[in-house]
Structure formats: C-alpha cells, structure tokens
N, C-alpha and C positions, 0 to 999 in steps of 0.2 A: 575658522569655525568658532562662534562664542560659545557661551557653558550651554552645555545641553547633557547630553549622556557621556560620555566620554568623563565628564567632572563629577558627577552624581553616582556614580558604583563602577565598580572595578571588574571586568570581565573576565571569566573562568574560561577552561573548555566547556562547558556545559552551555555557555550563554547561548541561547535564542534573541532574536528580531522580529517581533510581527510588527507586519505594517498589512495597510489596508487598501484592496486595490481602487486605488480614487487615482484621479488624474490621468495625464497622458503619460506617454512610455517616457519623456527626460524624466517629468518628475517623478516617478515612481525609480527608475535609478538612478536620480539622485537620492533618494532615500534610500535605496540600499548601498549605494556607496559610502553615503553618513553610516550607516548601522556593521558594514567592513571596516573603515576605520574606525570607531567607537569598538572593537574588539569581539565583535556577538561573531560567531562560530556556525551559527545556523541561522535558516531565514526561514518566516512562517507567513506568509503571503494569503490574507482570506479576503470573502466578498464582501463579508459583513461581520457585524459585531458577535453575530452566537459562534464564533470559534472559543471569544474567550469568554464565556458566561456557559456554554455548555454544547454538550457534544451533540453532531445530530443523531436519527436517531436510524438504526445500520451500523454504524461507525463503527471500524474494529476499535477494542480498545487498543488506549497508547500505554505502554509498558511502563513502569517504573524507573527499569535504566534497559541498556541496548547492550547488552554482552552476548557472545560468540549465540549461546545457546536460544536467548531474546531471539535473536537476528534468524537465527534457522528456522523455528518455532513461526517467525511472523511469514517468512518466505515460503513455509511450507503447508499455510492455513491459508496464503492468499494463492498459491497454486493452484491448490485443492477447490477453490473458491471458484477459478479461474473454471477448471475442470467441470464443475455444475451448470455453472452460465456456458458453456462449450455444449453441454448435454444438451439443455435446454435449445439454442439455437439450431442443433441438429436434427431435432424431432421431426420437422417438417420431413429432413430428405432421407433421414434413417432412424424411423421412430424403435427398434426392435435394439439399434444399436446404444439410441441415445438414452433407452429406456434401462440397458444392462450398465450403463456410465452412471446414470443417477443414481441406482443401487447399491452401487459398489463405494462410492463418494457418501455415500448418509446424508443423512440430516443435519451436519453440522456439531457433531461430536466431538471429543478430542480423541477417538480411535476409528479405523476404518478396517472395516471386514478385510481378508484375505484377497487380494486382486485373483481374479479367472479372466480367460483369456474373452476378448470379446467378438472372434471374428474365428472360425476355425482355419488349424495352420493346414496351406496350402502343401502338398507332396511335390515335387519336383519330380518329371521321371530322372531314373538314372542316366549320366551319359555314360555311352557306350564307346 
C-alpha cells in the first residue's frame, strides 16, 4: 500500500469511512478493506454525493455522540416511527384499529399520551 490515508492522519475510535457506491462488489471491498486497515472504526457507504454536503430531507437527525441514553432515545423514536408506518399499512384491513394506533403514537412529539388498550380483553370462561 503507498501513502494514502494510513500516512495523512491518525485514526481515533471515532474515525468514519465513507466511500461511494461506484463500481463492482471486488472494488468496492477492496476499498473497505483499505479503509479497515487505514484504522476507520465505521463505514459510511452512500449513492451519491449529498450525504456529505447535506442531509436529505425526513432524515432523523444524526446525534452529536452515541452514549447509552443517545442509543435508547434513537431506538425508541424509530420504534415508535415504526408503529405509525404499521398504523398506516393496517387501515385497509382494520381501519378502527389502525385509526386508535395513530392516536396514541401522535404526531411526532417527544411525549406520547397514556397507552389504552386497543382491542377489548377477551374473558376466558372458568375451567371447571
């Protein structure tokens, strides 16, 4: 390997890798191979250039750093996220159900109302 990255700066845990997807699959791992050994800790793999000029536009934003509380926060905004797009899909086959799911989920807040139940609970007779 002649000078490329490896001799130009010094790799932290923090270091990222983006590369761009062009080429077939050797060459694109061979460029992640170079960017594993050159020291980068992550890979950022996009179609095109507006990853690094700017964000599109939906995009959650990307956090400052990724500590325990980050990490729950993003997991539990994309859950929740998950849960809306679920609603929506459902309408078709249970609009009354998928219609109490949207509700309860919001608009995209950072608080969500009290959960109620969205299906009433079924009695079991006693066994005898």
């Amino acid at each position: 390997m002649g000078r490329g990255a490896r001799t130009s700066w010094r790799p932290t845990p923090k270091t990222f890798f983006q590369i761009y997807w062009a080429g077939d699959r050797d060459r694109i791992l061979a460029r992640m191979e170079r960017a594993r050994y050159a020291g980068a800790k992550g890979l950022i793999v996009t179609l095109d250039w507006s990853f690094a000029t700017a964000r599109d536009w939906g995009s959650p934003p990307i956090p400052e750093k990724m500590d325990l509380r980050t990490n729950l926060e993003v997991v539990l905004r994309t859950l929740v996220d998950a849960g809306r797009l679920v609603a929506d899909e459902l309408t078709p086959f249970l609009p009354g159900a998928a219609q109490r799911v949207a509700a309860q989920l919001g608009d995209g807040g950072d608080e969500l109302d009290k959960p109620t139940p969205l299906f009433p609970r079924i009695e079991l007779p006693a066994e005898e």
